[in-house]
N, C-alpha and C positions, 0 to 999 in steps of 0.2 A: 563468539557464540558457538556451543556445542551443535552438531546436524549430527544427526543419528539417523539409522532408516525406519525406514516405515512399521517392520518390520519388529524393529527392538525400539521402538516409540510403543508398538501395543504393548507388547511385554511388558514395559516397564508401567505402562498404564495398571494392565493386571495384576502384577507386583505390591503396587502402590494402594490399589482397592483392595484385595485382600488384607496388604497390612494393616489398613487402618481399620475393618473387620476387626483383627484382632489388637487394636489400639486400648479400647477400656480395660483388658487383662494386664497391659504392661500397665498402666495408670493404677491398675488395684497393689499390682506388685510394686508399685511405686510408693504407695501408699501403707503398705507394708511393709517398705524397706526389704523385700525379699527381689529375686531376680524369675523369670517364668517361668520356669522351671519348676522351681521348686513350692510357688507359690499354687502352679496344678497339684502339683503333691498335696497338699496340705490342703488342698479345697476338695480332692477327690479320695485320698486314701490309696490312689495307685502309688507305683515306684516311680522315681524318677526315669529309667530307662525303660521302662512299658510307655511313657509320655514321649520320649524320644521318638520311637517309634509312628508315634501317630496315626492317623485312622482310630479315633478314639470308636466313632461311630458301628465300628464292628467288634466293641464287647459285646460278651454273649447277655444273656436276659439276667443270670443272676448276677454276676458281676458289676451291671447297670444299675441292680436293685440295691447292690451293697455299697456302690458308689451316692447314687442318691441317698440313703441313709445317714451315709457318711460326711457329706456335704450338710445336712439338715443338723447332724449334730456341730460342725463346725461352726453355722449359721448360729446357732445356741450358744455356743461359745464367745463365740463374736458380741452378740444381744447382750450377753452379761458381762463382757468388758465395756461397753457402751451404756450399762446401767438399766437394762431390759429385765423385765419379770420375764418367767416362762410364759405366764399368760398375754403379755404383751410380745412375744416371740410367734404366739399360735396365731395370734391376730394379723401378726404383719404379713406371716405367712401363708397364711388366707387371702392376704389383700393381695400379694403379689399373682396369684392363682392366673388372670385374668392380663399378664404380662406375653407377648408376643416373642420373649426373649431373643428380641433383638440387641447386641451388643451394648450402645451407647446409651438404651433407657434402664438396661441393669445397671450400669453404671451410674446412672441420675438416681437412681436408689439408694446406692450404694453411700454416695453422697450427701444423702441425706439422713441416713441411720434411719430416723423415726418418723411417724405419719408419711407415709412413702403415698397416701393416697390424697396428700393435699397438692401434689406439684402436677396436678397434669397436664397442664400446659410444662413444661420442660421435658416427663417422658414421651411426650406429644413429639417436640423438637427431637430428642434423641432417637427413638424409634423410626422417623422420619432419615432421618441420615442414616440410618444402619441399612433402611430398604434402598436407599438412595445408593448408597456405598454395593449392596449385592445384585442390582440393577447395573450400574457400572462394569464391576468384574464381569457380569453374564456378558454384555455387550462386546467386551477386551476378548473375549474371551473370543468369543463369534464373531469376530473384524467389523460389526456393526458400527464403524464411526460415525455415521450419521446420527442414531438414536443415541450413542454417547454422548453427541456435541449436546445436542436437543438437551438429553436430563443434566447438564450442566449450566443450560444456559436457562431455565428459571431463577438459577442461585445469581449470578449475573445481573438480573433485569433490577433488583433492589431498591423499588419506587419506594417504601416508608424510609431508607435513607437519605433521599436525596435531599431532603431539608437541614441535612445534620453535619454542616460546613463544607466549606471548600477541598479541604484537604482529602477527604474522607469519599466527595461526590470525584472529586479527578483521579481517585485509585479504582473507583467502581467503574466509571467511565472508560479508562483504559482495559479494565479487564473485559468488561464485556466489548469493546472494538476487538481486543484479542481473540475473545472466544469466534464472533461472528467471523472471523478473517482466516481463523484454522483451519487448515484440508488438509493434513496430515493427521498421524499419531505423532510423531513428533514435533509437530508445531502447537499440537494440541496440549501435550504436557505441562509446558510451562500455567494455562490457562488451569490445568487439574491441580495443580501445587497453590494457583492464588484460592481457589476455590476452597483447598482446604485450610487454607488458613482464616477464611473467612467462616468455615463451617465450626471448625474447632474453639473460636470466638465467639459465635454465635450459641452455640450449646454451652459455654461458660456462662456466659451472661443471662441464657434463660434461666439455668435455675439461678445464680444471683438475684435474677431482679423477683422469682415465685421464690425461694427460699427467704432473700430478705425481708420479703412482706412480712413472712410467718413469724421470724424468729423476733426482725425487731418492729413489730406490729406498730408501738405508738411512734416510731421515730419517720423521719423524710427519708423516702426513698432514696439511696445512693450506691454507685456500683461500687460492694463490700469486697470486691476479690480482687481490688485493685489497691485495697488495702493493705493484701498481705504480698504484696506481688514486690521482687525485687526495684528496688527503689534508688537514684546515683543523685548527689548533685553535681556530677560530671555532663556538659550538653552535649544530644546524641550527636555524631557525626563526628567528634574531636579524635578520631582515629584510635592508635595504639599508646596506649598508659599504663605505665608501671603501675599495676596492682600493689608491689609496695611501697610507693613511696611515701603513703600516709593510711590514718587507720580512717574506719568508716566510709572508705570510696565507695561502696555499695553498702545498703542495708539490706538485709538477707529476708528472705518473707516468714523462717521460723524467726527471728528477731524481733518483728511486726506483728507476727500473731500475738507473740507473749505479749508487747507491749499493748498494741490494742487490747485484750484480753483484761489485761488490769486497767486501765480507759475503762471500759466497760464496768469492771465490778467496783471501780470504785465509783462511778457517777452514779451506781444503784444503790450505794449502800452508805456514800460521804453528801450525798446528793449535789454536789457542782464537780463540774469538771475539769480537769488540771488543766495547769497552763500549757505543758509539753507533753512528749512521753520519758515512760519513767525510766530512769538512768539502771545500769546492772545492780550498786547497789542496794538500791529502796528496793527495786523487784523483786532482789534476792531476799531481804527480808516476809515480804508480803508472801512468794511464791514457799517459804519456808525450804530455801535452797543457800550453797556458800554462793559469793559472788562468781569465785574459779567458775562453777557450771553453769549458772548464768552468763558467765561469760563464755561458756566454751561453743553454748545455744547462740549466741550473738554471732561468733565468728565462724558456726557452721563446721565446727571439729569436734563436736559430740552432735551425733543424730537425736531429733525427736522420737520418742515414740508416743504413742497413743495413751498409753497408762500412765504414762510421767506427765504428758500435758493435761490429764483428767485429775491425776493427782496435785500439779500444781494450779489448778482451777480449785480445787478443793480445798487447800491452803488459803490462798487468796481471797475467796468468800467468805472464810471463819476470821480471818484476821479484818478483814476492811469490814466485814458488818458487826463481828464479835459476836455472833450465832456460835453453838458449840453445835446444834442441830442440824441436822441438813433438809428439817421438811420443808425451807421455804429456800434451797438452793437452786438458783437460776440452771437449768442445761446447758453445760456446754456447749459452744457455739461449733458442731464437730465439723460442719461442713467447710468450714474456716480453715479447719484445720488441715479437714482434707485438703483440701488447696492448696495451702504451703507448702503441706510436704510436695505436690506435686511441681509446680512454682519453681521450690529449690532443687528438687532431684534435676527438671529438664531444662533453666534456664540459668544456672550457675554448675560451670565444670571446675573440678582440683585438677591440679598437679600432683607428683612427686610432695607425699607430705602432708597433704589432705590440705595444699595451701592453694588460694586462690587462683584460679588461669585465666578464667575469663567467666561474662557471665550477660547476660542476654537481656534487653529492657523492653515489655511488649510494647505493642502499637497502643498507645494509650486512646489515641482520636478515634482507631476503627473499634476497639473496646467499646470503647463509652455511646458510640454509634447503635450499636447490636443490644447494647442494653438500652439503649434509651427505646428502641424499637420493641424490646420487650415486656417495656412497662410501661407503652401506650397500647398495649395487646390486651395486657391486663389490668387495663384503666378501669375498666366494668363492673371489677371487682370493689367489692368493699375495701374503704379507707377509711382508717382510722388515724393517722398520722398528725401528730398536734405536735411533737419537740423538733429541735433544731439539734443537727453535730454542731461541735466547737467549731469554729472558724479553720483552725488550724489547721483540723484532721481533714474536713471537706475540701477543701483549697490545695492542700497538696497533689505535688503533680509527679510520677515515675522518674522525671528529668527536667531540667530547666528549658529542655525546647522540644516536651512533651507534648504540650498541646496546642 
C-alpha cells in the first residue's frame, strides 16, 4: 500500500478535482474523436498555441465577443449535422440561457442533442457534481480536510441503495467506514477515487433512466447504456488472456450500437423482433455498407463518426420500412451513440496496429444500482410503458459473473 504525506495527499486531492472540472471537455473530445486541444480550437476560433497558454479568462472584451460568436456559429453547425432547423437552433439556444454552466450539466446537453429542457432531473444531477467537484478543489486548496471529508461523506451515506443487493450494499458500506475512518489527505484519497466512480455512474444513469423515458416512451424501462457498453463472455476475474486467441472475446459497444440500432428499426417497421442480433453481413446490406466496413466497425479498426452513423440509420429505415421518404423517420437514438463512442475510446485500449490490448468491463451491479435509484426519483412522472424487450436483449449481462 502506497503512504504518501500529507502534504502530497492534498495535492493530489486538488489535482484530481480540478481534473475532473475539466472531465466533460475530454468526454466531448471523445466524442468527437478529436484530442483537447484541438477540440478548444474548433469550439472557440482561438489557435492552438493561444490555448496552450491558458488563462483564457483574460481575453480582452472584443476577442470574448468574437469567440462567443464563434462558438454560436459552431453550435449551428453542429444542430444541422444533427438534423436541427435554424429555428430549432434559436430555441435550444434560448433554453440553455438559464444554464449555470457548470461543466457536467453542459455535458447532459450535450448528450442529448434535442429538447435539452426535458431532462432536468439529469442537469439537476450534473450541475450538482460540478458545484460539488469546485467545493472540493476550494477546500484542497485551503487544507480544509475536515469540510472536505464532510462534502464527501453525503455521497457515501447512499440510503435509496441499500435495498439493491448485497454486493452493491458491502461496497457502499466499506466506503463510507473508509470515509469516516480518514484523517489524513492521504488516507482520504483512496475514499475520493471510490467516490468518483460512483459519481461518474451515477450521472450516466441519470440521464439513462430521464433520456430513456423520452426516447422509448412506450417501452419498460431498462438501463440502455449498458447496451452499448463493451460486452465478454470471458468471467470477470479469469486474469490475463490472449486477446488473440479467438475472434469475438469482447464485443465492442460501436458493434452494439449498430446492432441494437437495427433491433430497433426493424421491430418498428417488420413489427416482431429478431431472434438475435444481426450478423455483419445482413447489417451490411440493411445499413447500405460492404461487409469489409461493417466489419471493420465490429472490430474497432475504422472509427465511427457521427455522419456515418446518421447515414447509416438512414439506410436502414428506407430499406426495413421501404419509405423512400423520411417524414415519418424515427431520430436517431444520438445519445446512444454518444456513449459508445465514449465506452470504446475509455474502456478498450490498442496496441501497435490499432489491434486489441486490453479492455475494461464496468460494474454492471453498482450500474444498474444508480439507475434503478434514478427511476424510482422519477417514478412521479408520467408512464406510459405498455411493450416488453425481447428476452434476449434484457437478460444479457456485461459478463458471465456480472451480476
Amino acid at each position: 500500500m502506497e503512504i504518501i504525506s500529507d502534504a502530497e495527499g492534498r495535492q493530489k486531492a486538488m489535482v484530481m478535482a480540478d481534473a475532473l472540472l475539466a472531465l466533460p471537455l475530454l468526454l466531448m473530445a471523445a466524442i468527437q474523436g478529436k484530442a483537447m486541444r484541438p477540440l478548444l480550437a474548433k469550439m472557440t476560433g482561438l489557435s492552438e498555441t493561444r490555448i496552450a497558454k491558458g488563462n483564457l479568462g483574460s481575453l480582452s472584451s472584443a476577442t470574448q465577443r468574437r469567440v462567443a460568436a464563434h462558438a454560436r456559429e459552431m453550435a449551428f453547425q453542429e444542430g444541422r449535422r444533427n438534423g436541427l432547423s435554424a429555428e430549432e437552433m434559436e430555441l435550444r439556444l434560448a433554453e440553455l440561457k438559464d444554464l449555470e454552466r457548470e461543466p457536467w450539466e453542459l455535458f447532459a446537453v450535450m448528450l442529448m442533442v434535442r429538447e435539452v429542457h426535458m431532462i432536468p432531473h439529469a442537469r439537476s444531477v450534473g450541475r450538482d457534481y460540478g458545484r460539488r467537484l469546485r467545493a472540493l478543489f476550494e477546500d484542497a486548496e485551503a487544507d480544509r480536510f475536515d469540510a472536505f471529508r464532510e462534502k464527501l461523506h453525503p455521497a457515501v451515506t447512499c440510503e435509496p441503495f441499500e435495498h439493491l443487493g448485497a454486493v452493491v450494499t458491502d461496497r457502499l458500506e466499506r466506503y463510507r467506514s473508509a470515509c469516516m475512518a480518514a484523517s489524513t489527505w492521504g488516507e482520504i484519497l483512496p475514499v475520493f477515487k471510490d467516490a468518483v466512480d460512483l459519481w461518474f455512474f451515477d450521472f450516466f444513469s441519470a440521464m439513462d433512466a430521464e433520456w430513456g423515458r423520452l426516447y422509448f416512451g412506450a417501452m419498460k424501462p431498462a438501463p440502455y447504456f449498458l447496451w452499448v457498453a463493451p460486452m465478454t463472455d470471458l468471467p470477470v476475474g479469469q486474469g490475463k488472456v490472449d486477446l488473440k486467441s479467438r475472434r469475438n472475446i469482447v464485443y465492442l459497444p460501436v458493434r452494439r450500437l449498430l446492432q441494437l440500432s437495427h433491433v430497433l428499426i426493424q421491430r418498428e417497421y417488420r413489427k416482431a423482433w429478431p431472434s438475435q442480433p444481426a450478423g455483419r453481413s445482413s447489417l451490411a446490406i440493411d445499413a447500405d455498407q460492404t461487409e469489409v466496413v461493417i466489419g471493420s466497425y465490429f472490430d474497432g479498426t475504422k472509427a465511427l463518426r457521427q455522419g456515418d452513423y446518421v447515414a447509416m440509420w438512414h439506410a436502414m429505415y428506407q430499406r426495413l420500412s421501404g419509405n423512400v421518404s423520411e417524414a415519418d423517420e424515427p431520430t436517431p437514438p444520438m445519445a446512444l451513440l454518444h456513449v459508445a463512442l465514449l465506452w470504446q475510446r475509455f474502456f478498450v485500449q490498442r496496441g501497435p496496429g490499432s489491434k486489441l490490448d486490453a479492455f475494461t468491463i464496468l460494474d454492471e451491479a453498482l450500474y444498474r444500482a444508480c439507475w434503478q435509484r434514478h427511476v424510482d426519483v422519477l417514478a412521479d412522472q408520467p408512464a406510459t410503458e405498455t411493450h416488453d424487450w425481447p428476452d434476449w436483449l434484457v437478460n444479457q449481462s456485461l459478463s458471465p459473473s456480472s451480476t
